[in-house]
C-alpha positions in Angstrom: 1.4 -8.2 -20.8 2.5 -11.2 -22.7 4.1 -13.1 -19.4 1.0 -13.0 -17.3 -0.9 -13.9 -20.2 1.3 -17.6 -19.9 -1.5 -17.7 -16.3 -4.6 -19.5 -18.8 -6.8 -18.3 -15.8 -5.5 -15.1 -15.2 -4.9 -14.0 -19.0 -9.2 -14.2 -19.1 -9.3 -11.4 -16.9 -6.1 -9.1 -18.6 -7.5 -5.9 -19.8 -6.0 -3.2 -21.1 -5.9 -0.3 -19.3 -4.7 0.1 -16.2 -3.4 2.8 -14.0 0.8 3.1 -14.8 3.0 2.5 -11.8 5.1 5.7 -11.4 7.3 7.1 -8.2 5.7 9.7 -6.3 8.1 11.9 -3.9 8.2 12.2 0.1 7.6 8.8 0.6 7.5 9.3 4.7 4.1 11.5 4.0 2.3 8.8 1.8 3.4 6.3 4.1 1.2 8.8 6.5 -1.4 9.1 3.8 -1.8 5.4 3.7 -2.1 5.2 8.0 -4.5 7.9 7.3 -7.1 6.2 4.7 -7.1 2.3 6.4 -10.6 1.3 7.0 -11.9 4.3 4.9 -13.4 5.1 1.7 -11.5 6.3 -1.1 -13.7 9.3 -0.6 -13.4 10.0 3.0 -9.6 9.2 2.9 -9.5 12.2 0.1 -11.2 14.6 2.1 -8.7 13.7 5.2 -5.9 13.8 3.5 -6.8 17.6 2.0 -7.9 19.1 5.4 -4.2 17.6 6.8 -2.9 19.2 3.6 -4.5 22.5 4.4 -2.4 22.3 8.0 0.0 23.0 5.8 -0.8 25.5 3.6 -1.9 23.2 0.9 1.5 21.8 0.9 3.3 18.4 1.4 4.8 19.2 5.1 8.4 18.0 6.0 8.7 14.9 8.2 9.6 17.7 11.3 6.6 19.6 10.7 4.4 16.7 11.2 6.1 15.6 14.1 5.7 19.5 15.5 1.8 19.1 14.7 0.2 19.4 18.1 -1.4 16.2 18.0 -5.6 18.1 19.2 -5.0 19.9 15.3 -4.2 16.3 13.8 -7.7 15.0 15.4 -9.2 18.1 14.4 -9.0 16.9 10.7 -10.8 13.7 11.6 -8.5 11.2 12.5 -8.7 8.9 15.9 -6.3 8.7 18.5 -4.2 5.8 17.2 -4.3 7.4 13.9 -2.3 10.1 15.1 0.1 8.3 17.1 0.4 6.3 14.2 1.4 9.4 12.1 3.6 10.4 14.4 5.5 7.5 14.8 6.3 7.2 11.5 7.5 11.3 11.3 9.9 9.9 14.3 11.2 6.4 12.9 11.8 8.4 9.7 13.4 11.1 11.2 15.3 9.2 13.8 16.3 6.8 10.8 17.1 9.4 7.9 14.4 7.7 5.7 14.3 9.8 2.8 13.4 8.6 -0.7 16.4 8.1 -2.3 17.3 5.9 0.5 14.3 4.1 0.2 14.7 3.6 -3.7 18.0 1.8 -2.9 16.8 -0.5 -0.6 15.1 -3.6 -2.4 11.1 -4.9 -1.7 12.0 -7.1 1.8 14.1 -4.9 3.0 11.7 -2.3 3.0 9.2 -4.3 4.6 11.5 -5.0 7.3 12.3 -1.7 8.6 9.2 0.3 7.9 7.0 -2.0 9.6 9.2 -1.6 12.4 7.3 1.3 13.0 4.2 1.0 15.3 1.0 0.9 13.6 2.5 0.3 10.2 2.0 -3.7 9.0 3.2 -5.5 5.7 -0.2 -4.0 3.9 0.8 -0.8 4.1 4.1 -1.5 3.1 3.3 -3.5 0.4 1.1 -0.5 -1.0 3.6 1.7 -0.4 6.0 -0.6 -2.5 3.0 -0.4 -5.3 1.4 2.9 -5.3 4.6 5.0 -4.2 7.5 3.6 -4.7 6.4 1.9 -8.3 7.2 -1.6 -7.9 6.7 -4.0 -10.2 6.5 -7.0 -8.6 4.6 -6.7 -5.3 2.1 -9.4 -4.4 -0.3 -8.4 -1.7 -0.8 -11.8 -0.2 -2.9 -10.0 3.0 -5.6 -8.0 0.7 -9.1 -8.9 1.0 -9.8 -7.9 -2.5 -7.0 -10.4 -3.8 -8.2 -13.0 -1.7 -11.2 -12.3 -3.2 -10.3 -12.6 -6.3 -8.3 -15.4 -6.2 -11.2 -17.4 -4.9 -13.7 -16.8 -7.2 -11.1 -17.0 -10.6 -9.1 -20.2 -9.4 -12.0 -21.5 -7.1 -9.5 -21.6 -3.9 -10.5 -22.7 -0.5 -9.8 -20.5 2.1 -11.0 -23.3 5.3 -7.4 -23.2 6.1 -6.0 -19.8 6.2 -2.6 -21.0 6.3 -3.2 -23.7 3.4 -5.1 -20.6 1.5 -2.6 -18.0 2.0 0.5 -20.5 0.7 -1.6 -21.7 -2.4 -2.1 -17.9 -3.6 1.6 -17.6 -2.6 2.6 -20.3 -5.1 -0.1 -19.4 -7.5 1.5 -15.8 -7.8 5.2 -17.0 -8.2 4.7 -17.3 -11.9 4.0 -13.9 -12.3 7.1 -12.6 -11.0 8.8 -10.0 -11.9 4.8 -8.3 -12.3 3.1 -9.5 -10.0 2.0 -5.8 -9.1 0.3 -5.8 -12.6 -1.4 -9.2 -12.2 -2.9 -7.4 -8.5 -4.1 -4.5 -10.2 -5.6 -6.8 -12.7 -7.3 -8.7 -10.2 -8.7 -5.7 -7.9 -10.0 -4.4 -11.4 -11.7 -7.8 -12.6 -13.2 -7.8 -8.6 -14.6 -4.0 -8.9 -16.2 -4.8 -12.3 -18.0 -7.6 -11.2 
């Protein structure tokens, strides 16, 4: 991508393939995906995420069906207490606030972030990979992610003493990518991975 490559720093780590950003349907339920897989591995967070599937007869439940889902058969899959409140609040925020995915693709990046992390138990990382992994943005930076952070210290030698200091530098460092800064993360959790 010719306009990252304009980062001298970040054009040593471009590759080529990476995954394509697309826009997946029933936004509400990967928002309930993404509650579902924090602080587990990829694996785990699979294996969740068919058993709550299976609920369902293997399909993508409505946002009402969730939020009919006696909450004992939602821990039954393997998910804590808070993980099921969690769930739940979002079935009732979304239904409660007619989120449905064409609403959702209207609305632009902030405003998103705004009103879905209204929702308790939802914070700007989840919305933010939401924006990415769901919704197909282009040009989301993940300020909050560990593996950025990472990243971003070891390719442009950052100090992160100060959060506040840290945080604002990656913050100005990412401006330039705009309008891909999406691309530039994926770039950097893939140049992390393969180290």
């Amino acid at each position: 991508m010719a306009h990252l490559e304009k980062d001298r720093k970040l054009s040593k780590i471009l590759v080529e393939s990476l995954p394509e950003l697309t826009l997946h349907k029933n936004i509400p339920i990967r928002l309930m995906a993404s509650i579902m897989s924090q602080q587990l591995s990829t694996h785990v967070a699979r294996v969740i995420f068919r058993r709550f599937l299976e609920l369902y007869d293997g399909k993508e439940p409505s946002v009402l069906k969730v939020l009919d889902t006696d909450p004992t058969i939602l821990r039954g899959i393997g998910l804590s207490n808070n993980k099921v409140n969690y769930i739940l609040n979002v079935a009732k925020f979304c239904i409660e606030n007619n989120i449905t995915d064409k609403k959702l693709q209207k609305m632009d990046n902030a405003a998103i972030i705004d009103l879905l992390t209204e929702i308790k138990g939802v914070g700007r990382w989840t919305v933010e990979m939401l924006l990415m992994f769901s919704l197909g943005r282009e040009d989301v930076f993940a300020v909050d992610d560990l593996g950025i952070q990472q990243a971003m210290i070891r390719l442009y030698k950052l100090d992160n003493t100060d959060k506040k200091a840290f945080k604002d530098k990656m913050l100005q460092l990412s401006e330039k990518w705009s309008p891909y800064r999406t691309y530039a993360c994926l770039h950097l959790w893939q140049w992390k991975d393969d180290k």
